[in-house]
Backbone as JSON, one array per atom type, in Angstrom:
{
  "sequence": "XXXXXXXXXXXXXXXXXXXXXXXXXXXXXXXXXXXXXXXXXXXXXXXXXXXXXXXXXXXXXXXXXXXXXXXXXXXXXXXXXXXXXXXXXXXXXXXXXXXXXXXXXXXXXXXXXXXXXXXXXXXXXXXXXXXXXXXXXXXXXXXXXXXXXXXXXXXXXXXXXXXXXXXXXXXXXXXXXXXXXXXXXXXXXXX",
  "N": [[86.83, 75.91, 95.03], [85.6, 78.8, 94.97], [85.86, 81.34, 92.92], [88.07, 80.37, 91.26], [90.67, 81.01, 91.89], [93.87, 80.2, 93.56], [94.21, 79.66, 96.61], [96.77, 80.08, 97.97], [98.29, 82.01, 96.18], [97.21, 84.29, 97.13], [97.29, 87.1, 98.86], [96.38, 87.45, 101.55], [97.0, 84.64, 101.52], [99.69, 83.95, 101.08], [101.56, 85.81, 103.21], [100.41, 84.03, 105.0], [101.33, 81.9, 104.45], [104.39, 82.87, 105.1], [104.14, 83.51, 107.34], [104.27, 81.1, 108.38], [106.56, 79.81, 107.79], [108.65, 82.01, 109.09], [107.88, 80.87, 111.85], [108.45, 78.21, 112.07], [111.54, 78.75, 111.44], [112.15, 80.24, 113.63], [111.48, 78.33, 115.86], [113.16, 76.29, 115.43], [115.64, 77.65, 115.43], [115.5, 77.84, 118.42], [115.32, 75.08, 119.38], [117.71, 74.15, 118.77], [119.32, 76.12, 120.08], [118.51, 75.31, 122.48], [119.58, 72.86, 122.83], [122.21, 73.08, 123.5], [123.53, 74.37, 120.72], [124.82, 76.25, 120.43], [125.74, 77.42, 122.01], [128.38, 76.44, 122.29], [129.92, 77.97, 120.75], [130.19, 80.54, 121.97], [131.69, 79.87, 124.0], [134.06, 78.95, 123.38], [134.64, 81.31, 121.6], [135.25, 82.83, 124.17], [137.43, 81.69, 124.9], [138.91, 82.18, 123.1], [139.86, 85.04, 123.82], [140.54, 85.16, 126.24], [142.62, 83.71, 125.82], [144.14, 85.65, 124.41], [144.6, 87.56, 126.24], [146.48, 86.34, 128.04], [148.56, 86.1, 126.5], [149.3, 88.77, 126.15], [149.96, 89.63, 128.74], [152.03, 87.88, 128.95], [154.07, 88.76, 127.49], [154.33, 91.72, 128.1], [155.73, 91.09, 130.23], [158.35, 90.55, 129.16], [161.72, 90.76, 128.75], [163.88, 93.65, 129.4], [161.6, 95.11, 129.01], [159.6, 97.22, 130.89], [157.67, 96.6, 133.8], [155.16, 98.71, 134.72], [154.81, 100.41, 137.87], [152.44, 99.63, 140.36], [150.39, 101.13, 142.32], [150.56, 100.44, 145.67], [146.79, 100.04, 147.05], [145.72, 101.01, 149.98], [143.93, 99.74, 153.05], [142.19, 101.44, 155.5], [140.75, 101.78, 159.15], [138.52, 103.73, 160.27], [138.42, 106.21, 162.74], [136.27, 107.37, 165.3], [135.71, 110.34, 167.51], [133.35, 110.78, 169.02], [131.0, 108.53, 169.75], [128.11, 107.93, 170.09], [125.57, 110.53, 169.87], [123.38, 113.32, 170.58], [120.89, 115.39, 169.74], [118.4, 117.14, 170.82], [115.2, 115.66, 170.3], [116.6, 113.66, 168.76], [118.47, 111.08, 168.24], [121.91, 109.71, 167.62], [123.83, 107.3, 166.88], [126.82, 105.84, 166.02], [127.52, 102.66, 164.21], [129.76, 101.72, 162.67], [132.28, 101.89, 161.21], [134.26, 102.34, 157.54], [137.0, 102.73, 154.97], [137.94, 102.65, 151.96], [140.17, 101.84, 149.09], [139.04, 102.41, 146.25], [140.52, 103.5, 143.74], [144.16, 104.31, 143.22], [144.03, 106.96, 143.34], [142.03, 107.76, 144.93], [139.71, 107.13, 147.42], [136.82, 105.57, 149.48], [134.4, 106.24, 151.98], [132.39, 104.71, 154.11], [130.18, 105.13, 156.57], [128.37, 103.82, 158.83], [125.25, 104.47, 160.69], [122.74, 104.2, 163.43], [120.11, 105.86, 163.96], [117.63, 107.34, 165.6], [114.48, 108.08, 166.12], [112.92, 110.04, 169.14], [110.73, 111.56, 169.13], [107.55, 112.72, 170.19], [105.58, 113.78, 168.47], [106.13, 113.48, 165.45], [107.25, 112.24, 162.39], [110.4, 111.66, 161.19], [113.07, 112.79, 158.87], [116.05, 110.78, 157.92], [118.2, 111.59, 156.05], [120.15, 111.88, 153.37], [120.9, 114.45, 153.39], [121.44, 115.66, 156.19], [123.86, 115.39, 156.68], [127.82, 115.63, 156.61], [130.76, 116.12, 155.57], [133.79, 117.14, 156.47], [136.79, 117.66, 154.16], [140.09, 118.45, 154.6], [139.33, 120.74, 156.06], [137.24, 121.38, 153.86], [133.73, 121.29, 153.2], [132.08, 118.51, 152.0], [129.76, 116.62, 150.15], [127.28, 113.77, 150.92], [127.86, 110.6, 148.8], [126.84, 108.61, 148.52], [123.16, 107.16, 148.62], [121.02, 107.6, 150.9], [118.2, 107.93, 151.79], [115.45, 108.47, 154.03], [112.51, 107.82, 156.07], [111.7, 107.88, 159.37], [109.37, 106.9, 161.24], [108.0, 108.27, 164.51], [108.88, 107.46, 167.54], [110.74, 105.52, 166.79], [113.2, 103.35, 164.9], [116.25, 103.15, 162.87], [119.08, 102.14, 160.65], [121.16, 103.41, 158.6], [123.33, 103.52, 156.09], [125.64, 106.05, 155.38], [127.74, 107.25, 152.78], [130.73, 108.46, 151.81], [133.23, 110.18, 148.98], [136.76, 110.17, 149.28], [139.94, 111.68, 148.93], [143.11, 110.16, 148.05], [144.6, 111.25, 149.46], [144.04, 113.32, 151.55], [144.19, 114.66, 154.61], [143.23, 115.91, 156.98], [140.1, 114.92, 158.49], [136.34, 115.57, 159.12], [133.59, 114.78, 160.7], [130.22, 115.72, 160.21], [127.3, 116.36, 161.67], [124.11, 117.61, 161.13], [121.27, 119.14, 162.51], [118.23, 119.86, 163.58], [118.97, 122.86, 163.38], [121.29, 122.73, 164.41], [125.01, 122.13, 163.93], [127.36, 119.43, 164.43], [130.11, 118.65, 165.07], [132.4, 115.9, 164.57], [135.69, 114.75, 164.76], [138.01, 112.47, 162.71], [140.09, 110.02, 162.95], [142.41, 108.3, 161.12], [143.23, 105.09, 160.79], [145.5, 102.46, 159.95], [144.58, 99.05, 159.04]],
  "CA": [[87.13, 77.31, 95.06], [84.46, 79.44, 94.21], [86.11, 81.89, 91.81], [88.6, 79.67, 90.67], [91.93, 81.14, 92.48], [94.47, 79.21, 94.33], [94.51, 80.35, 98.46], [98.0, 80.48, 98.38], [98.49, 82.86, 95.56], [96.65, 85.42, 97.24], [97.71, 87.86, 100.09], [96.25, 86.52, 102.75], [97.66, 83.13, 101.95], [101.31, 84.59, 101.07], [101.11, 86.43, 104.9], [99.74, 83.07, 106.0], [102.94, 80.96, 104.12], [105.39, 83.49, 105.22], [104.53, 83.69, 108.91], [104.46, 79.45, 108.6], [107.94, 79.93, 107.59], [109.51, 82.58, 110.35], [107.94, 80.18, 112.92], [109.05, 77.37, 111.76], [112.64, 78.81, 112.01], [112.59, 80.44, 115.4], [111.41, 77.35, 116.63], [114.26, 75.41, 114.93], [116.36, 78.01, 116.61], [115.04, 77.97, 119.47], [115.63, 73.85, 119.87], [119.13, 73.79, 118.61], [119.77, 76.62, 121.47], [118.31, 74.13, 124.04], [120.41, 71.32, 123.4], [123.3, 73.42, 122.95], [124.23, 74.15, 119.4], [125.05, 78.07, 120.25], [126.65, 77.89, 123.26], [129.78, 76.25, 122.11], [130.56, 79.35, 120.16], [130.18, 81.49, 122.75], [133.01, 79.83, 125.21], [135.34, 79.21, 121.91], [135.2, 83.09, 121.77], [135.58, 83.38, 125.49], [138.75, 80.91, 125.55], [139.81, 82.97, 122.38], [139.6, 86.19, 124.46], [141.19, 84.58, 127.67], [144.24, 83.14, 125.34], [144.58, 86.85, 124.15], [144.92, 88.73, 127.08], [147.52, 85.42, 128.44], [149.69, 86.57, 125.83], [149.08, 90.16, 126.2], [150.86, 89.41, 129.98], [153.69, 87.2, 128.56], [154.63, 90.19, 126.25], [154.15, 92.58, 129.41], [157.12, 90.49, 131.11], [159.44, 90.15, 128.2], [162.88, 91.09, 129.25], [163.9, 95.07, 128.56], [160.08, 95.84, 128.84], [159.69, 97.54, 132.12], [156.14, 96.74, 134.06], [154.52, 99.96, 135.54], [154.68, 99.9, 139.25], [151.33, 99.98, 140.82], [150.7, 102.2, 143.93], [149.33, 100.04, 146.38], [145.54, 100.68, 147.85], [145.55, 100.59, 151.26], [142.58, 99.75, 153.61], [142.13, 102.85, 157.06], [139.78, 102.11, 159.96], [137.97, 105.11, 160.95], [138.29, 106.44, 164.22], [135.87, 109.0, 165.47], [136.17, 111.09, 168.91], [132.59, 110.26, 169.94], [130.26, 107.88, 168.54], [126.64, 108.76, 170.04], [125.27, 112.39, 169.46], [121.68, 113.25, 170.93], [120.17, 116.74, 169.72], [116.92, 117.12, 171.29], [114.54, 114.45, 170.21], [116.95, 112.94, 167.61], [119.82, 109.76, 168.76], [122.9, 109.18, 166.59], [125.13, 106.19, 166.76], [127.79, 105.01, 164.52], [127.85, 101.61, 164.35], [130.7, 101.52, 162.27], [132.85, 102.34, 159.19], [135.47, 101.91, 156.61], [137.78, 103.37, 154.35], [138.76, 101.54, 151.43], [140.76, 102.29, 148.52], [138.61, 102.9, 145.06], [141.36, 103.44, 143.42], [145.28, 104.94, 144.1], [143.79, 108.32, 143.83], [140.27, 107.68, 145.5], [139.02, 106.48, 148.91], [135.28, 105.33, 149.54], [134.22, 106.21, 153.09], [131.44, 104.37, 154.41], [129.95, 105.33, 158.2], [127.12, 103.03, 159.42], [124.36, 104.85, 161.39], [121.5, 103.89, 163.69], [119.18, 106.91, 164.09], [116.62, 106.82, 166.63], [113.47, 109.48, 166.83], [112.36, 110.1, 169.97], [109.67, 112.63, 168.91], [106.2, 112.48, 170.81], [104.76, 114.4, 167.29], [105.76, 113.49, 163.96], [108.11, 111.46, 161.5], [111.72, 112.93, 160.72], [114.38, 112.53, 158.18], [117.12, 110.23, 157.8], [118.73, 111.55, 154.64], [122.21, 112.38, 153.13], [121.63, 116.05, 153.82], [121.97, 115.69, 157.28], [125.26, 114.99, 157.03], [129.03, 116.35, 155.69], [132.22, 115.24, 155.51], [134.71, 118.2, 156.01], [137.97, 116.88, 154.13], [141.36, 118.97, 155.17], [138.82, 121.96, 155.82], [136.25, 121.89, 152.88], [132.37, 120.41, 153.45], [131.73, 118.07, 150.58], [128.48, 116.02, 150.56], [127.8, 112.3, 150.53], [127.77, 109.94, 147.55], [125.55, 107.66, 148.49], [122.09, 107.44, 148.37], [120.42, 107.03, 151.95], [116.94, 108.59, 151.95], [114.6, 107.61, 154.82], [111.56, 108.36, 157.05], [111.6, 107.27, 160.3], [108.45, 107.14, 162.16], [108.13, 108.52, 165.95], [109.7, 106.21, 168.58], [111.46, 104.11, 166.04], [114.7, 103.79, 164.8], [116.53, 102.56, 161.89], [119.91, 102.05, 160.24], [121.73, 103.64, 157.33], [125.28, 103.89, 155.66], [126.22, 107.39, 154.66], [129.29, 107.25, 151.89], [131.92, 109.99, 150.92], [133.97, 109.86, 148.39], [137.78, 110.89, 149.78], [140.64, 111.71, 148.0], [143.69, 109.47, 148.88], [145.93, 112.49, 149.82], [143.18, 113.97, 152.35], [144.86, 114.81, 155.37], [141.88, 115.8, 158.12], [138.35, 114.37, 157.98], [135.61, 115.66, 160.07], [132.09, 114.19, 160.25], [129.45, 116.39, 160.6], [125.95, 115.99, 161.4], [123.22, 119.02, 161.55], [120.16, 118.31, 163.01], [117.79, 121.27, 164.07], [119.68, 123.98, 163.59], [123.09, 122.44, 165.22], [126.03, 121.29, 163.51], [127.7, 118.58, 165.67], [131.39, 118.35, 164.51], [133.22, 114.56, 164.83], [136.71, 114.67, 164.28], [138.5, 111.07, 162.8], [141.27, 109.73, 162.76], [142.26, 107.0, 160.18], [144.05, 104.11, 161.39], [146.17, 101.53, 158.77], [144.26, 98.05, 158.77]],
  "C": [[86.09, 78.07, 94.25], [85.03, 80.78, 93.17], [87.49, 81.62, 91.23], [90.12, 79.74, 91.09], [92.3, 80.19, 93.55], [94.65, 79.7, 95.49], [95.99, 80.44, 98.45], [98.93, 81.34, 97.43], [97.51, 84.25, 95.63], [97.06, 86.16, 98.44], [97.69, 87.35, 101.02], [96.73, 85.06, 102.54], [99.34, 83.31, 101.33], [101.31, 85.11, 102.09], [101.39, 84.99, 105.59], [101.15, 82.06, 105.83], [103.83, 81.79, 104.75], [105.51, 83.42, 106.89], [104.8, 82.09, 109.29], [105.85, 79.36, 108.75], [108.75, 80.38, 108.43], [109.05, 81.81, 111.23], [108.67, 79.4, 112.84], [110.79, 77.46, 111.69], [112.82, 79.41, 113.2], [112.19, 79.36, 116.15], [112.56, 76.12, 116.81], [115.22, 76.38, 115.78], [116.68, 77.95, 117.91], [115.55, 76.21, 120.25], [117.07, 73.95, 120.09], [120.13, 74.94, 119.57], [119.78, 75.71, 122.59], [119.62, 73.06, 124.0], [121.64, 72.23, 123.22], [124.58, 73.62, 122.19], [125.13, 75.3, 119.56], [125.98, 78.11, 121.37], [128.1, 77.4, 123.38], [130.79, 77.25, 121.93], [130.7, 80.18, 120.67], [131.42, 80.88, 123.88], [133.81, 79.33, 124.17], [135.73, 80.53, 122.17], [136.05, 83.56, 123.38], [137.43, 82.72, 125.79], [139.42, 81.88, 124.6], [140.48, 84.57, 123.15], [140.63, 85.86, 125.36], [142.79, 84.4, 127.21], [144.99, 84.66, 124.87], [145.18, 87.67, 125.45], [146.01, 87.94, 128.45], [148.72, 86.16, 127.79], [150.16, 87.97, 125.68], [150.29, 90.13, 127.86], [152.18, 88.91, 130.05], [154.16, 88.46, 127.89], [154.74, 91.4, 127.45], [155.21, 92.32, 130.22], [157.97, 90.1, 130.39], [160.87, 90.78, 129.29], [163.46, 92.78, 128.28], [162.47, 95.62, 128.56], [160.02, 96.12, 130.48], [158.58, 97.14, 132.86], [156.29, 98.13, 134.68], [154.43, 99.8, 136.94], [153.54, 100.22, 139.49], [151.3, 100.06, 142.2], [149.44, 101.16, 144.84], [147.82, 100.82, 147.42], [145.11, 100.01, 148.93], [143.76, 101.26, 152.32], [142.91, 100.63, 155.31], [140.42, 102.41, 157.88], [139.53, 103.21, 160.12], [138.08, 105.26, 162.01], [137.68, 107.57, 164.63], [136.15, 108.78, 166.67], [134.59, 110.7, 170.21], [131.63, 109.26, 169.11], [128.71, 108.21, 169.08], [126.09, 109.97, 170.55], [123.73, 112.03, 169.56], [121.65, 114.58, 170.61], [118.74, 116.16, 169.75], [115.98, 115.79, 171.36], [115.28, 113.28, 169.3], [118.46, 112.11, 168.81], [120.1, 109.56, 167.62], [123.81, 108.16, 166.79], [125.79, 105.57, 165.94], [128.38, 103.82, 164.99], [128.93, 101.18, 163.99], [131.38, 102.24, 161.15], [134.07, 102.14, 158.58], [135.85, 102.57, 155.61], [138.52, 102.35, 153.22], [139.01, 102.29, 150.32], [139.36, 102.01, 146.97], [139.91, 102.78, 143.72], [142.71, 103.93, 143.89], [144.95, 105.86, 144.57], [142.6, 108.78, 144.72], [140.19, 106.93, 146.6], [137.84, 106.69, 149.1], [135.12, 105.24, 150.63], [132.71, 105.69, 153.76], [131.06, 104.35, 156.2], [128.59, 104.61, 158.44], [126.63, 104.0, 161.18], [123.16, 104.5, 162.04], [120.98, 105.48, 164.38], [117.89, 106.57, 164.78], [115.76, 108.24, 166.85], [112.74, 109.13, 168.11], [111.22, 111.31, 170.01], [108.3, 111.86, 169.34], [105.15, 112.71, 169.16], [104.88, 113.58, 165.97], [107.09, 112.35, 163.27], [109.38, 112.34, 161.38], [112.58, 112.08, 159.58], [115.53, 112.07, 158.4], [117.82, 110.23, 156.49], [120.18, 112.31, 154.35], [122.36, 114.03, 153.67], [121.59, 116.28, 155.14], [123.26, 115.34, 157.83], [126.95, 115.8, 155.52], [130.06, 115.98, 156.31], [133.03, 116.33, 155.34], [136.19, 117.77, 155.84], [139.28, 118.53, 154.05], [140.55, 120.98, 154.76], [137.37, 122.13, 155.08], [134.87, 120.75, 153.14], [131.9, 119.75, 152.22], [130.52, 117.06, 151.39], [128.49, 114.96, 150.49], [127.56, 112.2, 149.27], [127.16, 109.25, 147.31], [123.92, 107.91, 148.25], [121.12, 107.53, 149.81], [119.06, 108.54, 151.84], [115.61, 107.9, 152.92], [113.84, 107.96, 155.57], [111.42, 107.24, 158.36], [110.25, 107.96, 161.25], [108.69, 107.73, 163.21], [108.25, 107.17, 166.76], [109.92, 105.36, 168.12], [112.92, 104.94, 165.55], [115.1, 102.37, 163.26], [118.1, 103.05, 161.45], [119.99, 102.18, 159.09], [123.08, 103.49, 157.14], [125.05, 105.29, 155.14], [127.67, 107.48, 153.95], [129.57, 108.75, 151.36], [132.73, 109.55, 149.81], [135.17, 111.03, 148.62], [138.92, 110.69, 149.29], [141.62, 111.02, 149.02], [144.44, 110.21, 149.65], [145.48, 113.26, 150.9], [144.18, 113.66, 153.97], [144.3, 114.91, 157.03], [140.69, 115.7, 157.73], [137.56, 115.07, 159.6], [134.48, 115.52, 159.92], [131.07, 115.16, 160.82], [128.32, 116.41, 160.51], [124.98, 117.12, 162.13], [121.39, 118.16, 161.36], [119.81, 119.71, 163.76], [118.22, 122.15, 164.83], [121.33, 123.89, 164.17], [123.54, 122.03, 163.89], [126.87, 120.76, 164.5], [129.07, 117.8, 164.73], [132.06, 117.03, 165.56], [134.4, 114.47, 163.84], [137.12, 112.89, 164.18], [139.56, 110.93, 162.99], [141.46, 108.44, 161.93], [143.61, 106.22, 160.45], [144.36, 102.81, 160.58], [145.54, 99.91, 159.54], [145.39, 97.16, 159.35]]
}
């Protein structure tokens, strides 16, 4: 040592011991993960959890404790009046759709679309705002996401979703397409 200090009583070799050290335990961690030291503890907790919410149900069915009745959520075919709609260069067909319960108070309406441009010119839109859902009267918009460009003389398939209250009484599907609105009445039919 040329001026007589010890390398490991100096910064750089305190730095140099210290990072020796945090490796040296994340690596030790790191093994005793592999073979699985850690993962015991984690389905212990999970059985602890599981045995909780067992007994949480026995206590739920004691005798004198009432349960809550739960409103069943019933599944509605859709029924529209026509299923393919041509304005001008544009083809609509509904391949399908469904009505399912969300929750008691909620219904998730899903309509499957194949869209077909027949335009000589240009690309068009296949997106949610070409479409509305008028529930017992009022035009609400979808919920989904469908955003899409369809080339000229091609065609492609979307879903368009509503979200419909369970209590909704008339549905009408409506799809505007240059300058029309092209009203499809449903009817919803019990599964």
């Amino acid at each position: 040592m040329p001026d007589g200090k010890n390398f490991w009583i100096t910064a750089p070799g305190i730095i140099t011991g210290l990072a020796a050290i945090v490796t040296a335990i994340t690596g030790l961690i790191v093994a005793l993960n592999g073979i699985g030291l850690f993962s015991g503890l984690a389905t212990t907790n999970k059985i602890s959890t599981e045995t909780k919410q067992e007994v949480k149900k026995e206590t739920d069915s004691l005798p004198g404790k009432q349960a809550e009745p739960q409103k069943q959520v019933e599944k509605f075919s859709p029924v529209f009046s026509m299923t393919t709609i041509k304005i001008e260069d544009h083809e609509y067909k509904i391949l399908g759709s469904s009505l399912e319960g969300i929750t008691p108070e909620s219904n998730e309406l899903k309509i499957k679309i194949k869209y077909k441009n027949n335009s000589n010119y240009s690309p068009a839109t296949f997106w949610n705002e070409g479409f509305r859902l008028a529930i017992d009267g009022f035009l609400t918009a979808p919920s989904g996401n469908l955003s899409e460009l369809v080339e000229r003389h091609a065609e492609l398939a979307g879903t368009v979703t509503f979200e419909v209250p369970a209590n909704a009484k008339e549905l009408t599907f409506h799809i505007f397409d240059v300058g029309k609105d092209i009203a499809i009445p449903l009817k919803l039919a019990p599964d």
